[in-house]
C-alpha positions as CSV (number, residue, x, y, z in Angstrom):
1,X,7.5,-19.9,-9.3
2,X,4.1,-17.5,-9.3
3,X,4.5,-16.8,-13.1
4,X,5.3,-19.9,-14.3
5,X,2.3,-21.7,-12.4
6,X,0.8,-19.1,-14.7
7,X,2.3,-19.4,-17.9
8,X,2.1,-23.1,-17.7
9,X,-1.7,-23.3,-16.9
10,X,-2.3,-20.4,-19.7
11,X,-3.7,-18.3,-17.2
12,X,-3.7,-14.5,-18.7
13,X,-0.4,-12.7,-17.3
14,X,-0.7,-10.3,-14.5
15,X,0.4,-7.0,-15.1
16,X,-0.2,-5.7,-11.9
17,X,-1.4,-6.3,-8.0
18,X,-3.5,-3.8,-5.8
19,X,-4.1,-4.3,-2.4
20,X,-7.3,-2.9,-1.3
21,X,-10.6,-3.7,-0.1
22,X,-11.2,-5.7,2.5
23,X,-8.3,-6.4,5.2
24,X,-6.9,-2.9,4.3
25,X,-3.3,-2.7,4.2
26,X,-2.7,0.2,6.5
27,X,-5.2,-2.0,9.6
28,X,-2.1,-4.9,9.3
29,X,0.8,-3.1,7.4
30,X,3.4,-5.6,8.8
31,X,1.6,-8.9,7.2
32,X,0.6,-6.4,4.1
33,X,4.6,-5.4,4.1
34,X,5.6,-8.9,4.2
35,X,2.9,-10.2,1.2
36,X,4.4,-7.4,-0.5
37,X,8.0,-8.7,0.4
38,X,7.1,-12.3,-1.5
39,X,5.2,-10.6,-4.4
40,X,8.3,-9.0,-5.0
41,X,11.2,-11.3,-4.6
42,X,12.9,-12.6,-7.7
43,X,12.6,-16.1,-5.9
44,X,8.8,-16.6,-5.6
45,X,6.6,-14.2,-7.5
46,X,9.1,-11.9,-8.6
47,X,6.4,-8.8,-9.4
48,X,8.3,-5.4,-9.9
49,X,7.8,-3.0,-6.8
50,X,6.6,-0.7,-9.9
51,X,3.3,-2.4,-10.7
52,X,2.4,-3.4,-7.0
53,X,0.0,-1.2,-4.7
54,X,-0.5,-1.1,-1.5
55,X,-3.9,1.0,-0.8
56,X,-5.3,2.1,2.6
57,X,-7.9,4.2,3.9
58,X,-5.3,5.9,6.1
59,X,-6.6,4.6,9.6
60,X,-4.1,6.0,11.4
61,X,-1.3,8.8,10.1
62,X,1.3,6.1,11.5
63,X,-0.5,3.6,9.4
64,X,1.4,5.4,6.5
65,X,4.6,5.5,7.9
66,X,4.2,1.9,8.3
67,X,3.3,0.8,4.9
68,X,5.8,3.4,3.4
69,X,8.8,1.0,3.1
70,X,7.1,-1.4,1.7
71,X,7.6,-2.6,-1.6
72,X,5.2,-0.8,-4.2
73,X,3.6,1.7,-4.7
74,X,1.3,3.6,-1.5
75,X,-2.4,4.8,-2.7
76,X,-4.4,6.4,-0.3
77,X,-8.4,5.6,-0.7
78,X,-9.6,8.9,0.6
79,X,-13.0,8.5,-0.7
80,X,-13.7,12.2,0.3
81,X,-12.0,15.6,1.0
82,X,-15.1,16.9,3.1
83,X,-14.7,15.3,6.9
84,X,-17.9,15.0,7.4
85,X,-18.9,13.4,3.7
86,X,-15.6,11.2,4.8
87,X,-17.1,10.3,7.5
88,X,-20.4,9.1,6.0
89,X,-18.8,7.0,3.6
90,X,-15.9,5.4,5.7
91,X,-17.2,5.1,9.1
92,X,-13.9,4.0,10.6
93,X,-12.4,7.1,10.2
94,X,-10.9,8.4,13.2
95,X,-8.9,11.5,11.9
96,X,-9.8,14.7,9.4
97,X,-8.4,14.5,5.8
98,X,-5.6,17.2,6.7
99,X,-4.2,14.9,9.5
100,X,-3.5,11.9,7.3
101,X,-3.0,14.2,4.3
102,X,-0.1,15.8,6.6
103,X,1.4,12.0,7.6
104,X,1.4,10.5,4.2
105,X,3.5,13.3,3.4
106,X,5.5,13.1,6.4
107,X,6.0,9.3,5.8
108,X,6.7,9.5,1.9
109,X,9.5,12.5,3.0
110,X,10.7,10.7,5.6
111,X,11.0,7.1,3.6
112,X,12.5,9.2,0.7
113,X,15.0,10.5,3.2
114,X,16.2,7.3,4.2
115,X,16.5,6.0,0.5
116,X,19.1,8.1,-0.6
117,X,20.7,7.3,2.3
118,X,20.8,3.7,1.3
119,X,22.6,4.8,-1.9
């Protein structure tokens, strides 16, 4: 329904859909999951899961393991390796680089994990 509201207004197509920016993702990952969830399905927007993006700042390392089932694609917006420069520039963050580097791995591995179980 999405793209033909596009194609018959001759909007330009969209190729692709990042979510970032205000309202990050990984602050409300269950609405974010389900916007994703309608993006996606063949009977409304029906955007592949390959050219959707759900970015995040990384409040939280469970923040990660929430948005990793999600549909799309997961971007983390570190802004900064250094802590402190990190800090500066995002001043919501509550935990160093190498804490939410270590869950984004965790929730990627663990997601992964429960894929190839599915198949």
């Amino acid at each position: 329904l999405g793209l033909r509201m596009v194609q018959s207004n001759k909007l330009p197509p969209l190729r692709s859909i990042v979510f970032m920016g205000m309202g990050d993702a990984g602050c409300n990952p269950k609405h974010a999951t389900e916007a994703a969830r309608c993006l996606t399905d063949p009977q409304r927007f029906g955007f592949s899961r390959h050219r959707l993006t759900l970015s995040t700042v990384g409040p939280t390392p469970a923040a990660f393991h929430a948005l990793a089932a999600a549909p799309g694609q997961l971007a983390w917006s570190l802004h900064a390796a250094d802590a402190d420069l990190r800090k500066r520039l995002v001043p919501t963050a509550c935990y160093e680089p190498e804490v939410l580097r270590d869950g984004l791995a965790e929730a990627v591995e663990a997601h992964r994990c429960e894929s190839s179980k599915d198949r």
